[in-house]
MIKOL-412378 format. One line per field, with one value per residue: residue in three letters; chain; x, y, z of N, C-alpha, C, CB in turn. Coordinates in steps of 0.05 Angstrom, whole numbers, always signed. Glycine has a CB too. Example, Ala and Ser with C-alpha at 12.3 -4.5 7.8 and 13.67 -1.06 7.14 Angstrom:
<pts>
residuo <- (ALA:SER)
cadena <- (A:A)
nc1 <- (+264:+257)
nc2 <- (-114:-45)
nc3 <- (+156:+142)
cac1 <- (+246:+273)
cac2 <- (-90:-21)
cac3 <- (+156:+143)
cc1 <- (+264:+258)
cc2 <- (-66:+1)
cc3 <- (+156:+157)
cbc1 <- (+226:+282)
cbc2 <- (-89:-12)
cbc3 <- (+181:+114)
</pts>
This chain:
<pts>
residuo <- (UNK:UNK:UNK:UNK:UNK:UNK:UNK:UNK:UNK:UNK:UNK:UNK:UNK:UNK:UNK:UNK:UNK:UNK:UNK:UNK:UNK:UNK:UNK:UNK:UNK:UNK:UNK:UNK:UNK:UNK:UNK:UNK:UNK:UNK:UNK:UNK:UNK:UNK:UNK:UNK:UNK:UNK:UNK:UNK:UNK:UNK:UNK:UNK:UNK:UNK:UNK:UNK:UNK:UNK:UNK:UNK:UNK:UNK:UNK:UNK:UNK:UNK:UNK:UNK:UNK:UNK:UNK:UNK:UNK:UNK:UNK:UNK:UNK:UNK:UNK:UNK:UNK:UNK:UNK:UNK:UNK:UNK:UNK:UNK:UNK:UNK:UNK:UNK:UNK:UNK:UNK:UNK:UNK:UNK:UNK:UNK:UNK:UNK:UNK:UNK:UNK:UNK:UNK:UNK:UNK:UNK:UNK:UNK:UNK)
cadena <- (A:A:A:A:A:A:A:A:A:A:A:A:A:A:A:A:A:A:A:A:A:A:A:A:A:A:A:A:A:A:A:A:A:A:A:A:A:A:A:A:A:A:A:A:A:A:A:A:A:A:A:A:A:A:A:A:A:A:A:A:A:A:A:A:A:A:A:A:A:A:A:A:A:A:A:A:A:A:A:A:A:A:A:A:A:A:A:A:A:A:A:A:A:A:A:A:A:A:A:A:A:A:A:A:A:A:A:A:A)
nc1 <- (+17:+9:+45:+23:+70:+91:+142:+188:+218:+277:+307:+349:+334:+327:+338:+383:+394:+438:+473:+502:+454:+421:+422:+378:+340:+278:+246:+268:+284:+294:+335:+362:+380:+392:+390:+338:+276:+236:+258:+275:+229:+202:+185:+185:+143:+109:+63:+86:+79:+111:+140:+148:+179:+135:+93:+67:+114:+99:+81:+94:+103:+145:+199:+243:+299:+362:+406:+461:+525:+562:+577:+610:+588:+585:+573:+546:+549:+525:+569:+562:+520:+520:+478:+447:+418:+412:+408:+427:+433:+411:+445:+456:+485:+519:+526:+511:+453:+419:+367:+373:+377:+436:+480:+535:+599:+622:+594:+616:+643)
nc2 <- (-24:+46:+100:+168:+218:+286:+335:+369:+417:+453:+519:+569:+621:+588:+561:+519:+488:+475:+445:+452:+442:+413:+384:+390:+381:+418:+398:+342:+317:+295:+300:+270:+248:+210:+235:+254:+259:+193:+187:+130:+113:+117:+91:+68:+85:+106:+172:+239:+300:+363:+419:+484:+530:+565:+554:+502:+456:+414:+359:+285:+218:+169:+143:+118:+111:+119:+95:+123:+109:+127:+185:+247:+298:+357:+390:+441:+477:+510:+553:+564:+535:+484:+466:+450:+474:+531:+595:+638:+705:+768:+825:+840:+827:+802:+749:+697:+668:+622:+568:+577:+641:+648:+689:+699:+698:+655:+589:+525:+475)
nc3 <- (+0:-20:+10:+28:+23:+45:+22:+42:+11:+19:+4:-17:+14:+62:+134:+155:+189:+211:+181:+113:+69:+21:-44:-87:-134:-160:-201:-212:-168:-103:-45:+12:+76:+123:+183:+168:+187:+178:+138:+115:+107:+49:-2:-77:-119:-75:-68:-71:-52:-51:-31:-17:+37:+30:-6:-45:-97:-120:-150:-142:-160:-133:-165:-162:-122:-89:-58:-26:+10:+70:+61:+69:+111:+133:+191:+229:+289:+341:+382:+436:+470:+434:+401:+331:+310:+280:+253:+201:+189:+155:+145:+201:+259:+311:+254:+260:+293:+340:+366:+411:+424:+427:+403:+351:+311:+282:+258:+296:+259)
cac1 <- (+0:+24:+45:+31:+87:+98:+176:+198:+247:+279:+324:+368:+320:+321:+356:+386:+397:+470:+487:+504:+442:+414:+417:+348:+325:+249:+226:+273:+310:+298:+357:+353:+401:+389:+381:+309:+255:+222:+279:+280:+203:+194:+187:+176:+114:+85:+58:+90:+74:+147:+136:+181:+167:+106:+81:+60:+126:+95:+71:+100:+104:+168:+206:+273:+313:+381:+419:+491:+534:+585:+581:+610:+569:+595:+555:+552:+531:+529:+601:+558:+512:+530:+459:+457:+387:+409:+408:+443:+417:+426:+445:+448:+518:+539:+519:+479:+441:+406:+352:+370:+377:+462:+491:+556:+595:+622:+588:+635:+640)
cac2 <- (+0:+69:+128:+200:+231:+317:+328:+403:+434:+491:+536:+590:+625:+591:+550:+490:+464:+470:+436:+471:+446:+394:+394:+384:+397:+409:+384:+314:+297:+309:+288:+283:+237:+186:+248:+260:+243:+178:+181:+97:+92:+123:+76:+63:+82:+126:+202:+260:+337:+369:+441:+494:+544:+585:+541:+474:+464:+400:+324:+269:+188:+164:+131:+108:+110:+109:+94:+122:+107:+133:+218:+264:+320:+385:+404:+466:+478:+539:+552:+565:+508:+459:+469:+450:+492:+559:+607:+660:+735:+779:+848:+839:+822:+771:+743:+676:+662:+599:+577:+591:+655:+657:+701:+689:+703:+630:+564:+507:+453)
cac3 <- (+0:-15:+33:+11:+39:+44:+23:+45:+3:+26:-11:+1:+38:+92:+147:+142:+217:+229:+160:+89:+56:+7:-73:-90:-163:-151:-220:-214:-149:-76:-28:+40:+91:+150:+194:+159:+195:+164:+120:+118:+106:+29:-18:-100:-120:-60:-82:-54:-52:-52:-20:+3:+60:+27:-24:-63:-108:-152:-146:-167:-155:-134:-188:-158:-96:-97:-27:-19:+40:+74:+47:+93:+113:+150:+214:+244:+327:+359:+396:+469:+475:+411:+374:+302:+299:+278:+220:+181:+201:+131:+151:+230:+260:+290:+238:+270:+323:+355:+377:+442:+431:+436:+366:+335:+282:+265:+269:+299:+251)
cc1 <- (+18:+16:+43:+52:+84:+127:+184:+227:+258:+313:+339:+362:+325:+348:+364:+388:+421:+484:+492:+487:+437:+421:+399:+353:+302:+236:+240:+282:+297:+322:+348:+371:+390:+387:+346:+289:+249:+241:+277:+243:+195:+204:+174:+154:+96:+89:+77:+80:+104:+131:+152:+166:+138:+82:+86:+83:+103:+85:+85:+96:+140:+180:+227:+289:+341:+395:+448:+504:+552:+590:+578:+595:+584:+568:+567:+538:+542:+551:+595:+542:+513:+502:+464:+436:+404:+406:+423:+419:+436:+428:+440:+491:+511:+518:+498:+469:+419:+380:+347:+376:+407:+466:+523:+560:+612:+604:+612:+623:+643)
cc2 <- (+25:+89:+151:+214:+263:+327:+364:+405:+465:+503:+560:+601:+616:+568:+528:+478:+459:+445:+455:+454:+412:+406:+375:+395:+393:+393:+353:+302:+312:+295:+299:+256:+224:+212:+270:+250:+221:+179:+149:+87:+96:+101:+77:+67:+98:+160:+211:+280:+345:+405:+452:+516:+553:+571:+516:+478:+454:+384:+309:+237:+182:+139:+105:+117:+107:+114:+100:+119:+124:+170:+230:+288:+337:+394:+423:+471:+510:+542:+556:+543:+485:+454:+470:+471:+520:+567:+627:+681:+750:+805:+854:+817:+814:+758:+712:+676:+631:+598:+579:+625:+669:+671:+699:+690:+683:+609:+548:+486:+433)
cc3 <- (+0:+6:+23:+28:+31:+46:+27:+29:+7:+11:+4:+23:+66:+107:+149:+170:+223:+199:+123:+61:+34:-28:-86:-119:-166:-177:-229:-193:-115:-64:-3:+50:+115:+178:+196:+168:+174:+141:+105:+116:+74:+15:-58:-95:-104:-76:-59:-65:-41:-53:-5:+25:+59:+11:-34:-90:-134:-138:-164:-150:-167:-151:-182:-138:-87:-62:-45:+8:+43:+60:+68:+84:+135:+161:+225:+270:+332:+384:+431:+477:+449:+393:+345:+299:+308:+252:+217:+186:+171:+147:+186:+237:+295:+261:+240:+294:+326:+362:+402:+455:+431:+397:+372:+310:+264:+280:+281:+280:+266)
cbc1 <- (-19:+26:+69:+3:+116:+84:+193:+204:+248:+282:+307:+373:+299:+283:+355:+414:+386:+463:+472:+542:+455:+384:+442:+322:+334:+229:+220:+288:+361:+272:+389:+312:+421:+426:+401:+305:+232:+194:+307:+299:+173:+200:+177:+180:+109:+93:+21:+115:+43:+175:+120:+214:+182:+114:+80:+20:+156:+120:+37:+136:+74:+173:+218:+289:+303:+394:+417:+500:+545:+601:+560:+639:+537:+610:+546:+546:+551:+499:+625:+544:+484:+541:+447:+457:+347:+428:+382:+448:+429:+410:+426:+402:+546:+543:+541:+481:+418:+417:+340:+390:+363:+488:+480:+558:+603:+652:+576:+640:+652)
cbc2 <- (+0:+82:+133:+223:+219:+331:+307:+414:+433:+498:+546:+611:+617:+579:+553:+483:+435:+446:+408:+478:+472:+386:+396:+400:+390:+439:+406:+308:+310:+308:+297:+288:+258:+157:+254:+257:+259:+186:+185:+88:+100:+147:+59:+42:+58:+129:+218:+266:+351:+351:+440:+518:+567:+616:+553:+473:+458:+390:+315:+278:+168:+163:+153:+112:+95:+123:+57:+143:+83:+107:+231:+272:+310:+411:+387:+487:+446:+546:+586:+592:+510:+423:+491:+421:+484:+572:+619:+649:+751:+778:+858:+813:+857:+730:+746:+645:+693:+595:+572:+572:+650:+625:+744:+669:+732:+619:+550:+498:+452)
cbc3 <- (+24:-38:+51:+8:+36:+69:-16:+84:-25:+76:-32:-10:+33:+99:+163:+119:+213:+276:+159:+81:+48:+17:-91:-67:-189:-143:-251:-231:-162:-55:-35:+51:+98:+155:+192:+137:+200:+161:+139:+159:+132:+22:+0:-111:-114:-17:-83:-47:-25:-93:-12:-23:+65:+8:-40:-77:-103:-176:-152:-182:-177:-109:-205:-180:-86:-127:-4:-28:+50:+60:+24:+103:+122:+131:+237:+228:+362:+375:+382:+480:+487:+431:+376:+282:+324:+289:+209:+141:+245:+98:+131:+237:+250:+319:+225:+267:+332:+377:+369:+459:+449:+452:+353:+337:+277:+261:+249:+328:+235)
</pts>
Protein backbone atom coordinates (compact mmCIF):
# COMPACT_ATOMS: atom_id res chain seq x y z
CA UNK A 1 0.00 0.00 0.00
CA UNK A 2 1.21 3.44 -0.76
CA UNK A 3 2.23 6.41 1.67
CA UNK A 4 1.57 9.98 0.56
CA UNK A 5 4.33 11.57 1.96
CA UNK A 6 4.88 15.87 2.22
CA UNK A 7 8.80 16.38 1.16
CA UNK A 8 9.91 20.16 2.26
CA UNK A 9 12.34 21.69 0.13
CA UNK A 10 13.97 24.56 1.32
CA UNK A 11 16.19 26.80 -0.55
CA UNK A 12 18.38 29.52 0.03
CA UNK A 13 16.00 31.24 1.90
CA UNK A 14 16.07 29.54 4.60
CA UNK A 15 17.82 27.49 7.36
CA UNK A 16 19.29 24.50 7.12
CA UNK A 17 19.86 23.22 10.83
CA UNK A 18 23.50 23.50 11.43
CA UNK A 19 24.36 21.80 8.00
CA UNK A 20 25.20 23.57 4.43
CA UNK A 21 22.12 22.32 2.78
CA UNK A 22 20.72 19.71 0.34
CA UNK A 23 20.84 19.68 -3.67
CA UNK A 24 17.40 19.19 -4.50
CA UNK A 25 16.26 19.85 -8.13
CA UNK A 26 12.44 20.47 -7.55
CA UNK A 27 11.28 19.19 -11.01
CA UNK A 28 13.64 15.71 -10.68
CA UNK A 29 15.50 14.83 -7.47
CA UNK A 30 14.92 15.46 -3.79
CA UNK A 31 17.87 14.42 -1.39
CA UNK A 32 17.64 14.17 2.01
CA UNK A 33 20.06 11.87 4.53
CA UNK A 34 19.43 9.31 7.52
CA UNK A 35 19.04 12.39 9.71
CA UNK A 36 15.47 13.02 7.95
CA UNK A 37 12.76 12.13 9.73
CA UNK A 38 11.12 8.89 8.21
CA UNK A 39 13.96 9.06 6.02
CA UNK A 40 14.00 4.87 5.92
CA UNK A 41 10.17 4.58 5.31
CA UNK A 42 9.72 6.15 1.45
CA UNK A 43 9.34 3.81 -0.92
CA UNK A 44 8.79 3.15 -4.99
CA UNK A 45 5.71 4.10 -5.98
CA UNK A 46 4.23 6.31 -2.99
CA UNK A 47 2.89 10.09 -4.08
CA UNK A 48 4.51 13.00 -2.69
CA UNK A 49 3.70 16.83 -2.62
CA UNK A 50 7.35 18.43 -2.61
CA UNK A 51 6.81 22.03 -1.02
CA UNK A 52 9.04 24.71 0.15
CA UNK A 53 8.33 27.19 3.00
CA UNK A 54 5.32 29.26 1.34
CA UNK A 55 4.04 27.05 -1.20
CA UNK A 56 3.02 23.70 -3.15
CA UNK A 57 6.32 23.20 -5.40
CA UNK A 58 4.75 20.02 -7.60
CA UNK A 59 3.54 16.20 -7.29
CA UNK A 60 5.01 13.47 -8.33
CA UNK A 61 5.19 9.38 -7.75
CA UNK A 62 8.42 8.22 -6.68
CA UNK A 63 10.32 6.54 -9.39
CA UNK A 64 13.67 5.38 -7.89
CA UNK A 65 15.66 5.51 -4.82
CA UNK A 66 19.07 5.44 -4.83
CA UNK A 67 20.97 4.68 -1.35
CA UNK A 68 24.53 6.11 -0.95
CA UNK A 69 26.72 5.37 2.00
CA UNK A 70 29.24 6.65 3.68
CA UNK A 71 29.06 10.89 2.36
CA UNK A 72 30.49 13.22 4.63
CA UNK A 73 28.45 16.00 5.67
CA UNK A 74 29.73 19.23 7.52
CA UNK A 75 27.74 20.18 10.70
CA UNK A 76 27.58 23.29 12.20
CA UNK A 77 26.57 23.88 16.33
CA UNK A 78 26.45 26.97 17.95
CA UNK A 79 30.06 27.61 19.80
CA UNK A 80 27.92 28.24 23.44
CA UNK A 81 25.62 25.40 23.77
CA UNK A 82 26.52 22.95 20.57
CA UNK A 83 22.95 23.44 18.70
CA UNK A 84 22.85 22.52 15.12
CA UNK A 85 19.34 24.58 14.97
CA UNK A 86 20.44 27.93 13.89
CA UNK A 87 20.39 30.37 11.02
CA UNK A 88 22.13 33.00 9.03
CA UNK A 89 20.87 36.74 10.03
CA UNK A 90 21.30 38.93 6.56
CA UNK A 91 22.27 42.38 7.54
CA UNK A 92 22.42 41.97 11.51
CA UNK A 93 25.91 41.10 12.99
CA UNK A 94 26.93 38.53 14.48
CA UNK A 95 25.95 37.14 11.89
CA UNK A 96 23.95 33.82 13.49
CA UNK A 97 22.04 33.10 16.16
CA UNK A 98 20.29 29.96 17.75
CA UNK A 99 17.60 28.84 18.83
CA UNK A 100 18.48 29.53 22.11
CA UNK A 101 18.84 32.77 21.57
CA UNK A 102 23.08 32.87 21.78
CA UNK A 103 24.57 35.04 18.30
CA UNK A 104 27.81 34.44 16.76
CA UNK A 105 29.76 35.14 14.12
CA UNK A 106 31.08 31.51 13.27
CA UNK A 107 29.41 28.22 13.46
CA UNK A 108 31.75 25.33 14.94
CA UNK A 109 32.02 22.67 12.54
Amino acid sequence: MSQLWILKSKGEESAFGGNSGYADKPMSQYVYDTNVINHDKLNVGDPVVVANKKFIIGYAKIISIKIRKRISKKRYRCPVCNTQEHYSRKGQFPKYKCRKKHEFDRASP
